[in-house]
N, C-alpha and C positions, 0 to 999 in steps of 0.2 A: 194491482194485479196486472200482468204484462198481458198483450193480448196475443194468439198466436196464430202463428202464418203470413202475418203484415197485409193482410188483406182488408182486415177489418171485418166487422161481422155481414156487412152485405153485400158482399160478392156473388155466393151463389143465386142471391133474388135476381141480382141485374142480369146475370150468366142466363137464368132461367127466362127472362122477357127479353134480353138482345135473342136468344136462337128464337120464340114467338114470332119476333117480329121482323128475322130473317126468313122463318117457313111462310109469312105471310106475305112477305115480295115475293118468294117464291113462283108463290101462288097465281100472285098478280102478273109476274112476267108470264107465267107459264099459260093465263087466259090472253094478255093481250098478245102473246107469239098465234094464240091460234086466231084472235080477232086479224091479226095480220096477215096471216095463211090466204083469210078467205078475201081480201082485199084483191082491187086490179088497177093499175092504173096504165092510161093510153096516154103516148107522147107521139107528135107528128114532129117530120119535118119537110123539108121543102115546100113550106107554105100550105101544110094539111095534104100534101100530093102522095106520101108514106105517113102510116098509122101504126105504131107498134103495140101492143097489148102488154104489161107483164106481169104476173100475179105474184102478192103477197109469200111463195115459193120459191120467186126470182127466177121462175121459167118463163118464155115467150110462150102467148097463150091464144095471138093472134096476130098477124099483118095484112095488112088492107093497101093496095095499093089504088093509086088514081089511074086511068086508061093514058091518060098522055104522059106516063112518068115512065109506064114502059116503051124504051127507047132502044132496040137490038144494036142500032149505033155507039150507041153510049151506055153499056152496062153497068161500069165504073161509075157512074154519077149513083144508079140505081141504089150499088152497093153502098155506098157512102151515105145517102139517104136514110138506107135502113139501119146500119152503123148508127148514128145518129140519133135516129129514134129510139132504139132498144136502147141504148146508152142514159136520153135523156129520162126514157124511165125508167132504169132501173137507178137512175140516181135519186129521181122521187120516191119511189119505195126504200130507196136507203133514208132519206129525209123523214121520210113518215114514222118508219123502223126508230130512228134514236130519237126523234121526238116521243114518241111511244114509250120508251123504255125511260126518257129521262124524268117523264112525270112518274112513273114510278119510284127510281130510284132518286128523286129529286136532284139530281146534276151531278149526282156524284157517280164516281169512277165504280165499276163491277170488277173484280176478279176475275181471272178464267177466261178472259175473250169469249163471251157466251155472245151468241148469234145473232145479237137483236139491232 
């Protein structure tokens, strides 16, 4: 007897636990985005002289400056300073972000450019 559809007969089992176990990364992305929300991480530069804050939102949430870094001669250094710092943290929050996601999805590639 021929079989029909060329599927074989257990296509719809697999069909029925790959979406489970898509709605369940789902899931998991969708706790570790807000585990990440509540995150903050601080990057200085000039030797701790600028402190910049940025939360798990990717908004600056705080700068801290040192008294001798502000210089009304030299505001350009100031600028570059804090440049600097918000940069180096939001690049640690981008680091934390795909290490996050990738134990989830264990190293593989996500569809959809989702956020994480």
């Amino acid at each position: 007897m021929a079989k029909r559809g060329g599927f074989g007969g257990g296509m719809p089992g697999n069909m029925t636990n790959l979406m489970k176990q898509a709605q369940k990364m789902q899931r998991q992305m969708e706790e570790a985005q807000k585990e990440l929300e509540e995150k903050e991480i601080t990057a200085s530069a000039g030797g701790g002289a600028v402190e910049v804050t940025v939360s798990g939102k990717r908004e600056i949430t705080k700068v801290k400056l040192t008294e001798e870094v502000v210089d009304p001669d030299d505001i350009e250094m100031l600028e570059d300073l804090i440049m600097a710092a918000a940069n180096e943290a939001f690049r640690q929050m981008e680091e934390i972000s795909a290490n996050s996601m990738s134990k989830i999805t264990g190293g593989m590639s996500v569809p959809g450019g989702l956020p994480f």
